[in-house]
ROBAFI-206177 format. One line per 10 residues: number of its first residue (from 0); for each residue x, y, z of C-alpha. Coordinates in steps of 0.1 Angstrom, whole numbers, plus 2048, in hexadecimal, padded with zeros to 3 digits. Example, Ala and Ser with C-alpha at 12.3 -4.5 7.8 and 13.67 -1.06 7.14 Angstrom:
% ROBAFI-206177
0> 87B:7D3:84E ~ 889:7F5:847;
***
This chain:
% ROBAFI-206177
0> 800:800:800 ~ 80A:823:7F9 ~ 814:834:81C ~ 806:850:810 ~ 7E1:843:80E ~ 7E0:844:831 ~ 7DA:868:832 ~ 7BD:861:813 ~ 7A9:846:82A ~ 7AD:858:848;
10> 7A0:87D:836 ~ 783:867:82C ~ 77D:85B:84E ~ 77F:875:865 ~ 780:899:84C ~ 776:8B0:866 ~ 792:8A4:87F ~ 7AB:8B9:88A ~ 7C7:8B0:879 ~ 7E2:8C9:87A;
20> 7E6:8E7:890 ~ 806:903:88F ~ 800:922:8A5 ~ 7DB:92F:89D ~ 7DF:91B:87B ~ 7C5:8F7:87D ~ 7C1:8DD:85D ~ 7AA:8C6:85F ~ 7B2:8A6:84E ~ 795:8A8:82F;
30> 7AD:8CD:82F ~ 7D1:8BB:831 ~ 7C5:8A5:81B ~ 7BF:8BA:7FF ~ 7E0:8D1:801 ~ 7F3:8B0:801 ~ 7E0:8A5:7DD ~ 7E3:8C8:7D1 ~ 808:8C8:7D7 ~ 80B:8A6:7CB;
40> 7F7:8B1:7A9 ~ 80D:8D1:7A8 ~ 82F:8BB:7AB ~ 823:8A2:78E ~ 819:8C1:777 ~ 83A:8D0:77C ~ 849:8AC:76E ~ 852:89B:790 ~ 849:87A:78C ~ 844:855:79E;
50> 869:847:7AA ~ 875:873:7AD ~ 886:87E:7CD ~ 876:89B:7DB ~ 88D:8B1:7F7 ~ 878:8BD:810 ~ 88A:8DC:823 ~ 875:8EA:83D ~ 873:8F2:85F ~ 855:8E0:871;
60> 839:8F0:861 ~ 81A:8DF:855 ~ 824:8E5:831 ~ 83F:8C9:839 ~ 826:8AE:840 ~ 810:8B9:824 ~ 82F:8B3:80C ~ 839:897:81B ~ 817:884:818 ~ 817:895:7F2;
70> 834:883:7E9 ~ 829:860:7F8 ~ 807:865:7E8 ~ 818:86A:7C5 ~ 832:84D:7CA ~ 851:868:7CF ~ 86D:864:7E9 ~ 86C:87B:7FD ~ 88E:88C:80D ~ 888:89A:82C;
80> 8A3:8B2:835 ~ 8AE:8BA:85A ~ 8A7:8E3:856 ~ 8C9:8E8:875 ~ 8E2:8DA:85B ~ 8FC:8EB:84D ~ 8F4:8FA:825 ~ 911:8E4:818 ~ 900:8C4:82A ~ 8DC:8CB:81E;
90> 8EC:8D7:7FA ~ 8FA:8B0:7FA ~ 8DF:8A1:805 ~ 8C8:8B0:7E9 ~ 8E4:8AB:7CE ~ 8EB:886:7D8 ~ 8C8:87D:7D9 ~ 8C2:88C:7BA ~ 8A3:8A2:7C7 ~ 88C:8AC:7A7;
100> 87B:8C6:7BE ~ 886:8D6:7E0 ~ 869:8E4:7F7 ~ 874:8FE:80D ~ 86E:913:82C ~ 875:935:829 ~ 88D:937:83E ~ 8A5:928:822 ~ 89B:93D:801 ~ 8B8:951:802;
110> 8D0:935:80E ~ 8C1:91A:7F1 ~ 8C7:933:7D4 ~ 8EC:93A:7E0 ~ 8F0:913:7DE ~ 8E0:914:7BE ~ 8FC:904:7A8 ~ 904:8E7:7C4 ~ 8DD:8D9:7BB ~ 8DD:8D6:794;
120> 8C4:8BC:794 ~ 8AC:8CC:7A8 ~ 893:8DC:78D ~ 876:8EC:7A3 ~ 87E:900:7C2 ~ 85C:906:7D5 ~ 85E:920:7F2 ~ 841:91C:80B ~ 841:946:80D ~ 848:95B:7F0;
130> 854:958:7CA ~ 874:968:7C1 ~ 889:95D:7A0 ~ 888:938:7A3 ~ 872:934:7BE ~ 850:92C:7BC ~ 839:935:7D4 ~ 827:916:7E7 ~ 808:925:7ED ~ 801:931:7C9;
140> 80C:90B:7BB ~ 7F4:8FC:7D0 ~ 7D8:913:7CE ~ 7D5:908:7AD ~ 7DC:8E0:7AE ~ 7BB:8C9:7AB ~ 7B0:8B9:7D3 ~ 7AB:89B:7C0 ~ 7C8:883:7C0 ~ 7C7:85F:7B7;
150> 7E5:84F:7CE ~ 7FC:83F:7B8 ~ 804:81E:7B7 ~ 821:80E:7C7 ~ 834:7ED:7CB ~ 83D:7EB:7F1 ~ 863:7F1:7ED ~ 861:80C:7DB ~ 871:82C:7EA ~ 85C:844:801;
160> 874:854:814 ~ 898:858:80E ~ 8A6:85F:836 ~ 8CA:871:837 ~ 8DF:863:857 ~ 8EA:882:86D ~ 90C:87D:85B ~ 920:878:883 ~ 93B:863:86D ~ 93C:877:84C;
170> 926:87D:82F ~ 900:874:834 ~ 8F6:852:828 ~ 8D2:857:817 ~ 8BE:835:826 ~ 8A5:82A:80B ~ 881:824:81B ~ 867:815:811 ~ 842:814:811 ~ 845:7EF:820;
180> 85C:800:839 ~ 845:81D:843 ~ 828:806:849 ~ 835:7F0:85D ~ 848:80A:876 ~ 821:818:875 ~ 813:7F8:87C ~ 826:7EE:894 ~ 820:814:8AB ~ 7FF:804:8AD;
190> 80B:7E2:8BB ~ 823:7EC:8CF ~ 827:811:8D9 ~ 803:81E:8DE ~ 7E9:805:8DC ~ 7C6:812:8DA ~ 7D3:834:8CF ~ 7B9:845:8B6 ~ 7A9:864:8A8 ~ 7A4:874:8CA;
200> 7CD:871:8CF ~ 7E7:88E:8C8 ~ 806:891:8BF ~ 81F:8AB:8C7 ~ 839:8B8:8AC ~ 859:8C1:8C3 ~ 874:8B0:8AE ~ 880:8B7:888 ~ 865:8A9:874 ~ 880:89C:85F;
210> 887:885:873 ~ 878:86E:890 ~ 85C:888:897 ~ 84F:887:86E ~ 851:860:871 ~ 83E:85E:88F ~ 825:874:87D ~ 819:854:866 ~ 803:83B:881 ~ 7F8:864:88E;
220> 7E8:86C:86D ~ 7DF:845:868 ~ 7C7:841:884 ~ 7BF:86C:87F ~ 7CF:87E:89D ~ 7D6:89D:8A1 ~ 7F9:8AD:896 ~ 803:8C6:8AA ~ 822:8D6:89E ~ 835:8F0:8B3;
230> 83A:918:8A3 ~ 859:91A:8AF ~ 87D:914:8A2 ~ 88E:90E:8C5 ~ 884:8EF:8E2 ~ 870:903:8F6 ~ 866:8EE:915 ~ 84A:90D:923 ~ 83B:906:8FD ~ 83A:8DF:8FB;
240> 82C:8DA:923 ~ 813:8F9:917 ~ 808:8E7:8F3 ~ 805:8C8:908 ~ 7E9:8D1:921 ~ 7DD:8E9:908 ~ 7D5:8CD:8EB ~ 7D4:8B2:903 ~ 7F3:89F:8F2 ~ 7F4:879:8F6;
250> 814:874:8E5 ~ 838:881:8D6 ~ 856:87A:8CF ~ 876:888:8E1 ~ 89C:882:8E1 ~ 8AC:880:903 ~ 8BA:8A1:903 ~ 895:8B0:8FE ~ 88B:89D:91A ~ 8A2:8A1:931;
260> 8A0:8C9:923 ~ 87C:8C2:92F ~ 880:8B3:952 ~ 897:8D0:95C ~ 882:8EC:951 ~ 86A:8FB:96B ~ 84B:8F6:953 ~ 848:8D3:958 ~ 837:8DF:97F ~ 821:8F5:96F;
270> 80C:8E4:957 ~ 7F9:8C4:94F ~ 809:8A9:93F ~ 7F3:88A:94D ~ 7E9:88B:925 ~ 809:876:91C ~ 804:856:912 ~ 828:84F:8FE ~ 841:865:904 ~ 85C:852:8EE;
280> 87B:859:8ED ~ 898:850:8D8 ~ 8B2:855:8BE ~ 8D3:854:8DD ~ 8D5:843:8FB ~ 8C3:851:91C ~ 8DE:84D:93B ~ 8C5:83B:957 ~ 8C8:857:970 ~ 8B9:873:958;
290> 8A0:855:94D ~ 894:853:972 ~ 894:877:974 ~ 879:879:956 ~ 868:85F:964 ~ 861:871:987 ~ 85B:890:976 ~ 846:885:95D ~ 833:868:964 ~ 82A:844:953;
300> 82E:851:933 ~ 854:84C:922 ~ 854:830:90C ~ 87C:828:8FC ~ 87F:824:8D6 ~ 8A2:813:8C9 ~ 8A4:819:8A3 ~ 8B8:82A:885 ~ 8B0:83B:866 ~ 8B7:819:859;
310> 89E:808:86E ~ 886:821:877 ~ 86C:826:896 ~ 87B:80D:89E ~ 890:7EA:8A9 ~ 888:7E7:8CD ~ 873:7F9:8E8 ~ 874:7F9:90D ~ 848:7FD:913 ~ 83D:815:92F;
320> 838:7F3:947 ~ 861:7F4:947 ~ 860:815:955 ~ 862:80F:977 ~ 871:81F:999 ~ 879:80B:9B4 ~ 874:7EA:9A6 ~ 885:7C9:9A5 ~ 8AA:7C7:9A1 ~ 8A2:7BA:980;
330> 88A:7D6:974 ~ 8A3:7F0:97D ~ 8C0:7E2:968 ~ 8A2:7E7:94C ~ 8A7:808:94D ~ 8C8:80C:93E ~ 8BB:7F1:91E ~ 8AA:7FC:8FF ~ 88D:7E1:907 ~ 888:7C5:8EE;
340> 87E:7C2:8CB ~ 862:7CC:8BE ~ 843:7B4:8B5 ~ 84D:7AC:88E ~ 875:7B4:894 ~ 893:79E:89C ~ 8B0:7A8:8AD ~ 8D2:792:8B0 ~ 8F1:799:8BF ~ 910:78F:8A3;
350> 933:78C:8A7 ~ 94F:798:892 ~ 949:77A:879 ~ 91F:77D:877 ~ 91E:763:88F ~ 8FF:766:8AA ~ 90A:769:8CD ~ 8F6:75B:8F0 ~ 8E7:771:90B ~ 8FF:788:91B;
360> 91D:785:8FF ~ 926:7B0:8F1 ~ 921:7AE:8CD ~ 914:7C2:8AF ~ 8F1:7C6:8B2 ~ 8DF:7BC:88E ~ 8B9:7BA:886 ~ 8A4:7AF:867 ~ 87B:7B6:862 ~ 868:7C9:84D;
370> 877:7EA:85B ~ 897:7E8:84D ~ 89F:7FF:82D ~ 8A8:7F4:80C ~ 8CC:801:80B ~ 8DD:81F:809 ~ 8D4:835:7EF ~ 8F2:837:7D3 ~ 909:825:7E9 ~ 90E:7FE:7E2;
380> 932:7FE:7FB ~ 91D:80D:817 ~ 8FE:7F5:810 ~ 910:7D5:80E ~ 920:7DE:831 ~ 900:7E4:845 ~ 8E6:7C6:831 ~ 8FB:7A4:836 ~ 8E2:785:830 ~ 8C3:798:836;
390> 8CF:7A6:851 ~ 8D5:7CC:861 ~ 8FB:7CD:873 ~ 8F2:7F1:887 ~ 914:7F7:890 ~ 90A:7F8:8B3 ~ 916:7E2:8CC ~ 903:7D4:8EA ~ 8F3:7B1:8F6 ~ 8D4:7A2:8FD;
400> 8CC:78D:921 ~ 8B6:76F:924 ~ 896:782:91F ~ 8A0:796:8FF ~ 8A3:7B8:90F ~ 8C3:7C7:8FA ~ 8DB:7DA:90B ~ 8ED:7F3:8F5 ~ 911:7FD:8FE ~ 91C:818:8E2;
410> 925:818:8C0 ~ 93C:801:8B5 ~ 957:820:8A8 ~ 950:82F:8D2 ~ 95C:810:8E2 ~ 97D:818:8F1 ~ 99A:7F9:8EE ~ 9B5:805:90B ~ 9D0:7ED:913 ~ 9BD:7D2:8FE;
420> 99A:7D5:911 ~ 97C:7E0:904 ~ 96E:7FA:914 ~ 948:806:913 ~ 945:82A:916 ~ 920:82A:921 ~ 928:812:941 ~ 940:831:94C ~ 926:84C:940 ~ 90C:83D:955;
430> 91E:83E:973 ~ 92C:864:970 ~ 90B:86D:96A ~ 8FE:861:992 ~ 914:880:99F ~ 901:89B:9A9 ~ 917:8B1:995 ~ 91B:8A3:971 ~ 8FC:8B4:95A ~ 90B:89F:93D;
440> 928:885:931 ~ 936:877:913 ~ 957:85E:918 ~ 96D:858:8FE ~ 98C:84C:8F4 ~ 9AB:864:8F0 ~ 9D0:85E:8E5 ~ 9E8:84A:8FF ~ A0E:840:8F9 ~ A09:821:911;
450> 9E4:817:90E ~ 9DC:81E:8E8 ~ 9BE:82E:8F3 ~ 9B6:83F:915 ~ 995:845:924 ~ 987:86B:927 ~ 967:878:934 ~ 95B:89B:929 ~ 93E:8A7:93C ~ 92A:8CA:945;
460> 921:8D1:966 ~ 903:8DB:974 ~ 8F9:8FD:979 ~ 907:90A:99B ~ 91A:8EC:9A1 ~ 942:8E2:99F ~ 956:8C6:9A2 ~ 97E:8BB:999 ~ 985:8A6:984 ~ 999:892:998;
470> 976:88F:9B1 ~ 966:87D:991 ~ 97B:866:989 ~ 97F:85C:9AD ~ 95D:859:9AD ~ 95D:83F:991 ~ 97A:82B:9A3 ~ 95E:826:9BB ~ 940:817:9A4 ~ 952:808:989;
480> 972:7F3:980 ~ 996:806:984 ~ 99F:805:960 ~ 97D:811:953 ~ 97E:831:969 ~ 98A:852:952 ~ 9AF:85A:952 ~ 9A2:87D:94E ~ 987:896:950 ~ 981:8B5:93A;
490> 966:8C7:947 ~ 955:8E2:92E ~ 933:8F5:927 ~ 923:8E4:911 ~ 928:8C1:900 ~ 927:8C4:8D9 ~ 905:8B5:8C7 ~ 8F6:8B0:8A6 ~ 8D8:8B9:895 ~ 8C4:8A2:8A7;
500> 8D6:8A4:8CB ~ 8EC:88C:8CB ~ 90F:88B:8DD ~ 928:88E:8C4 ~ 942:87A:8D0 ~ 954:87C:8AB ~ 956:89F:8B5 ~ 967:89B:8D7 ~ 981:884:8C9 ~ 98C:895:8B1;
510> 998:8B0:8BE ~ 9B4:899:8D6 ~ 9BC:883:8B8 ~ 9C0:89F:8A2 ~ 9D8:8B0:8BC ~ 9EC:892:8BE ~ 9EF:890:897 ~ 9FC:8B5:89A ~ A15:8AB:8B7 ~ A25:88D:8A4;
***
């Protein structure tokens, strides 16, 4: 089925729901709809047609979910593009897909005709404010394309939605997926996630919808909830604890920075959130003492998501019953796992040679089910190194106990080898982050003449509180083994973080290898 027809049923179904609301702008979904088969008319008139990639370039506006349902509904892929990166990553990412058409928010007219030359292949430059030499204007295309729109046909693997990686460890790799993949992730929200969630549900718009947040926005619009998408361009905590006792919000999706951005902010006292039903969160991992924090402050609502752009929404879940303070010995260690798989996924723990490892053994994790993509788009090396026999290698290591909850350690590139042991970085980030001082840690390896590698931590400090160094990594001597505690602390404002909040360890290392390199 095309992914796109969900939007048709549903607007059939329920047309006088809400189904999208920005600031004092509301759709319904008979009115979502219709701009999504006017823009999809408009796109095939201008000569876009079925197998096209489509760059979508937006801030989270509700023009980005009516062009991203136009291109499903006329069997285009559509190229969400994260609106924080840099001009010379989005200006690859719309060259290498080989965007017919790039749909953009204002806020990058000027920018996209100063990249002009860098985008040869992209014919059709749509503004969603204002026509000025190239640009057309949005609202004049689609005031004049036909509401009627007969959803294409697909096959099932054909390409709906061509998903950049954040580009941590170089160029962006464009993951190819499909309308198979989409439909399952969707199905699947329903089994797993938020049973019994239907058209009286909401959904809150915090995160890029060019990512997680615009994913999560299929099972919404397929059972006909309510969109509600934030007008604002920065995480405003007062905003999203407002929207959700305003709109009554069942459900979003969050990364653990916006969480934990959340939990400290004074709001979360002065408003209703007893709304939340799935408060998921996802895409890094959540140390346990900052989960427990959310889950005081915010109540029975946080449900974990594991995933990756190749795998999306997602490979395994830990469910709100996991959520537990004061539980067993058993249900604590929980906590710190990304739950199990999900109800149509497997998950296996390999070795270096593919081979499956038993309960407890550190391994790569790998997965196969509908979920996972159908390659890389224009890159066979990269391809052939993640698919192996029908199977996903994440290049994230981690292992599973006896009843399938998976435990995930780092990336296989953060795991730290000193003096010939392996070394997990998150075992030693989990413990600095129990003192009372440390806001927020990365470890990583740096250069050492004996060891190879050397452990480091790097953390910020909460506000209005200090600590030495030395009083850290004492206080790691205490909790875990000698030769996993940091042989030195750099203490600094801020940790560095991509587009969509994660730690960039990359970052952090390469600053001490690089110095090394300019020592030798």
């Amino acid at each position: 089925m095309n992914i796109g027809t969900l939007l048709t049923k549903i607007a059939r179904t329920f047309p006088d729901k809400l189904a999208i609301v920005y600031g004092p702008k509301k759709l319904t979904y008979a009115q979502f709809n219709a701009r999504a088969n006017r823009m999809a008319n408009v796109l095939n008139h201008l000569g876009v047609r079925q197998g096209d990639k489509v760059a979508l370039l937006q801030h989270n506006y509700p023009q980005m979910l009516e062009s991203m349902f136009a291109c499903f509904k006329a069997g285009y892929g559509a190229v969400p593009i994260n609106w924080r990166l840099h001009p010379k990553e989005f200006s690859f990412i719309i060259d290498h897909s080989e965007a017919q058409a790039v749909i953009l928010s204002p806020e990058f007219n000027e920018t996209i005709i100063h990249i002009r030359e860098r985008i040869p292949n992209a014919r059709h430059l749509i503004a969603l404010s204002g026509a000025e030499g190239e640009l057309m204007d949005y609202q004049d295309l689609i005031s004049r394309g036909s509401v009627q729109f007969l959803d294409t046909e697909v096959h099932p693997d054909d390409l709906a939605w061509l998903f950049y990686t954040s580009g941590t460890t170089g160029m962006p790799k464009g993951a190819m997926l499909t309308h198979r993949n989409l439909l399952a992730m969707t199905m699947n929200f329903f089994a797993d996630i938020c049973p019994g969630f239907g058209p009286d549900d909401a959904i809150l718009h915090a995160a890029p919808l060019s990512h997680g947040s615009g994913l999560y926005a299929l099972p919404n619009v397929a059972k006909g909830a309510a969109n509600i998408i934030l007008a604002s361009k920065s995480f405003d905590p007062e905003l999203i604890f407002k929207s959700i006792q305003d709109y009554r919000v069942s459900n979003m999706f969050a990364a653990p920075t916006m969480i934990k951005l959340m939990v400290e902010s004074p709001a979360v006292d002065r408003y209703d959130h007893t709304s939340m039903k799935a408060l998921n969160y996802g895409g890094a991992p959540m140390l346990v003492e900052d989960l427990k924090e959310a889950m005081t402050k915010l109540g029975p609502c946080l449900v974990q998501l594991y995933g990756q752009a190749e795998s999306p929404m997602t490979i395994t879940y830990l469910p709100h019953r996991d959520h537990v303070l004061g539980g067993s010995p058993e249900q604590m260690k929980r906590l710190a796992s990304a739950g199990f798989p999900r109800t149509d996924v497997e998950v296996k723990i390999f070795d270096s040679d593919d081979r499956e490892l038993p309960c407890g053994e550190m391994g790569e994790i790998v997965t196969r089910s509908d979920l996972i993509m159908k390659g890389y788009w224009r890159n066979p090396e990269a391809t052939a190194d993640a698919l192996k026999n029908g199977w996903l290698h994440t290049g994230d290591m981690g292992y599973m106990d006896e009843k399938s909850y998976l435990f995930i350690m780092d990336r296989s590139k953060d795991m730290i080898i000193s003096g010939g042991e392996n070394i997990y970085p998150r075992e030693i980030e989990e413990v600095l982050i129990q003192h009372p001082a440390v806001r927020e840690v990365a470890v990583i390896g740096v250069p050492d003449a004996k060891w190879g590698e050397a452990i480091k931590a790097v953390v910020s400090i909460v506000k209005g509180r200090s600590v030495a160094a030395e009083d850290l990594i004492a206080f790691c001597k205490d909790h875990i083994a000698s030769y996993k505690k940091p042989r030195s602390v750099d203490i600094v404002d801020d940790l560095p973080k991509n587009n969509y909040g994660k730690i960039l360890k990359r970052e952090l290392r390469t600053q001490y290898w690089e110095a090394r390199e300019r020592k030798v």
